[in-house]
VOTI-292905 format. One record per residue (C-alpha): residue number from 1; residue in one letter; chain; y, z, x. Coordinates in steps of 0.001 Angstrom, whole numbers, plus 500000, padded with zeros to 6 digits. Each point is the difference from the previous one (the first is absolute). Example, Ala and Ser with C-alpha at 12.3 -4.5 7.8 and 13.67 -1.06 7.14 Angstrom:
REM VOTI-292905
<rec 1; a; A; <495500; 507800; 512300>>
<rec 2; s; A; <503440; 499340; 501370>>
This chain:
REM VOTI-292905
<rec 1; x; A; <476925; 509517; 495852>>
<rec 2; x; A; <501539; 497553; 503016>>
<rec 3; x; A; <503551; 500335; 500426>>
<rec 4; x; A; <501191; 496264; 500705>>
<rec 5; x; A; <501314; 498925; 503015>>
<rec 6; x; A; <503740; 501159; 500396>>
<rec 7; x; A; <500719; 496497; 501559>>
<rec 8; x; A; <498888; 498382; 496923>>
<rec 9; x; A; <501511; 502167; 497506>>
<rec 10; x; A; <503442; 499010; 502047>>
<rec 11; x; A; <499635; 496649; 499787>>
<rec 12; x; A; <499136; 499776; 496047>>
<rec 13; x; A; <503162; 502579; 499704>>
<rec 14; x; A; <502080; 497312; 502184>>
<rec 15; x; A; <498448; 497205; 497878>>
<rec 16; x; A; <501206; 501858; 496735>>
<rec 17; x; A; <503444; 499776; 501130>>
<rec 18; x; A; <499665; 496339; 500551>>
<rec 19; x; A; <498781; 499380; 497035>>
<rec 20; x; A; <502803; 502350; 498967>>
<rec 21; x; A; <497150; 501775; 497810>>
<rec 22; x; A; <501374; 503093; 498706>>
<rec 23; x; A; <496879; 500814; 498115>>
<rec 24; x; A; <497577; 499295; 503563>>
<rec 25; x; A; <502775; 501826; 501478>>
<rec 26; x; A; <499928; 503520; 497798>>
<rec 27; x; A; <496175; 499343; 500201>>
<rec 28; x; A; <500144; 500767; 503273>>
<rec 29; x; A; <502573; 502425; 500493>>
<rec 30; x; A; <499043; 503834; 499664>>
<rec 31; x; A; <501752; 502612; 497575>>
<rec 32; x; A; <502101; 501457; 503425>>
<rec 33; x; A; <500417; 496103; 501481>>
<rec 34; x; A; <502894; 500171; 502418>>
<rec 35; x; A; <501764; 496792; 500914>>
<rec 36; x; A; <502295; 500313; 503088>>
<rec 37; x; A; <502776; 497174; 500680>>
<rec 38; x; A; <501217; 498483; 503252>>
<rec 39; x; A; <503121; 502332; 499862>>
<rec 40; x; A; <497544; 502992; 499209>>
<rec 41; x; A; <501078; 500474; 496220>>
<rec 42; x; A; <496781; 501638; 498419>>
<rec 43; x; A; <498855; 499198; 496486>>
<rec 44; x; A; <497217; 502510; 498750>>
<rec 45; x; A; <497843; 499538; 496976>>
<rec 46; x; A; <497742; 497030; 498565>>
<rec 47; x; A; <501977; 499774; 496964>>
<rec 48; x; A; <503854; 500215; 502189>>
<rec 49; x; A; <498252; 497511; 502276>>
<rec 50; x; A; <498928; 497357; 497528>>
<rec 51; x; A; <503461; 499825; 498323>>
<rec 52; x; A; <501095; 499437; 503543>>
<rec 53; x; A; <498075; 497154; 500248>>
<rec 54; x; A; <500678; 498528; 496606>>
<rec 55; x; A; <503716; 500248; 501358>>
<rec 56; x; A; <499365; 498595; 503484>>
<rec 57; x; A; <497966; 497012; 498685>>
<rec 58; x; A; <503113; 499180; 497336>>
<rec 59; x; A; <502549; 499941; 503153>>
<rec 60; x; A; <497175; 498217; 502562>>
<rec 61; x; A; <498077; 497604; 497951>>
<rec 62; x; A; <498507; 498454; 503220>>
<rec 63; x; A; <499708; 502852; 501533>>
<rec 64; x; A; <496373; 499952; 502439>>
<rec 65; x; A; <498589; 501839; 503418>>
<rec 66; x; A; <497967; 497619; 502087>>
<rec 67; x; A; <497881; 502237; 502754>>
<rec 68; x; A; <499132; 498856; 503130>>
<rec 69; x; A; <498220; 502939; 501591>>
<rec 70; x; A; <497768; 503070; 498079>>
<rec 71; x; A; <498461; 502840; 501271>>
<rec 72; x; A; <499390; 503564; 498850>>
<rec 73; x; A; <498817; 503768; 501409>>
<rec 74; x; A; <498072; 501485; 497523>>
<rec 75; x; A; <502378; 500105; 496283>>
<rec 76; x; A; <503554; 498530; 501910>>
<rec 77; x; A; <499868; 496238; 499844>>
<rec 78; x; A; <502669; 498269; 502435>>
<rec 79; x; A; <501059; 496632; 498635>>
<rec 80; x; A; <502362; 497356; 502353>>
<rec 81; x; A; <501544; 497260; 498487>>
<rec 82; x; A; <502915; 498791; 498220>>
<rec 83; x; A; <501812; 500064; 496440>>
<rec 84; x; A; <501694; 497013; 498529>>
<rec 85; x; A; <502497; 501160; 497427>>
<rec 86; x; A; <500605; 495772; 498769>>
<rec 87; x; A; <498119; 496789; 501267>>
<rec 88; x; A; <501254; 498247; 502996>>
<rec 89; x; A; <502508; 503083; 500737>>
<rec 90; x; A; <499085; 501597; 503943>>
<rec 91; x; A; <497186; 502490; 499467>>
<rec 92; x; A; <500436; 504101; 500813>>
<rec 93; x; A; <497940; 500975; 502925>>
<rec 94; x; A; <498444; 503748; 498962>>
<rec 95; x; A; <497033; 502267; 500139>>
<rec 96; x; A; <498709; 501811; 496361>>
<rec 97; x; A; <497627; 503355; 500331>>
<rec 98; x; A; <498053; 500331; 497069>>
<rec 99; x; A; <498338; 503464; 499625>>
<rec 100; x; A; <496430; 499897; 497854>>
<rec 101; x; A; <498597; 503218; 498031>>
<rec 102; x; A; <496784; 499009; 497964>>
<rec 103; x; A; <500320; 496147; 499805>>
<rec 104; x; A; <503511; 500262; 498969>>
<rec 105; x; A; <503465; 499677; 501726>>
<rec 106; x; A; <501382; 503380; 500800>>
<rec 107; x; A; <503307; 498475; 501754>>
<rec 108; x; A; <501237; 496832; 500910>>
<rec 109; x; A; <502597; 499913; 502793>>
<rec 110; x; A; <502201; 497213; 501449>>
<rec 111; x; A; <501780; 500129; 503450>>
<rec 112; x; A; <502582; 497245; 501309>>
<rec 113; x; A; <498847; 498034; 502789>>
<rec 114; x; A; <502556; 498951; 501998>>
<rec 115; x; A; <498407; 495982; 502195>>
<rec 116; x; A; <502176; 498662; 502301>>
């Protein structure tokens, strides 16, 4: 069986959270999914993690990362971009890791990115 590409599976996770698709989302998500926060708070668990998300979608209903650059090294995708938290507010520079194990997302990471 082909494993899909770890870029791709990144990008439909990403799309899930645009979408603010909590079922995509926990589709793709595996049992030990850990999510990791700009301020490194850790949140382990598919089930923790998608009651996150129900949470984070009530408080940021407009809530969507736009990338600008992907690439990957074998299962760690690197994603630049931005996240708009409301439309037409100034957009938060940052770079996500998403970590792949058998076509699923293993981690998904987000680090401030500081543009001047």
């Amino acid at each position: 069986m082909n494993t899909p590409d770890p870029k791709i599976i990144a990008l439909q996770f990403n799309e899930t959270i645009n979408q603010q698709n909590i079922r995509g989302l926990t589709s793709l998500m595996t049992e030990d999914h850990r999510f990791i926060d700009r301020d490194g708070t850790v949140v382990i668990g598919k089930g923790k993690m998608t009651d996150a998300w129900v949470r984070f979608f009530e408080l940021f209903p407009e809530y969507r990362n736009t990338f600008t650059r992907v690439e990957s090294n074998g299962n760690l995708v690197i994603l630049f971009g931005y996240a708009t938290w409301k439309k037409g507010e100034t957009p938060n520079h940052a770079i996500w890791t998403a970590m792949t194990e058998d076509g699923l997302v293993a981690e998904w990471r987000i680090y401030y990115l500081s543009i001047e």
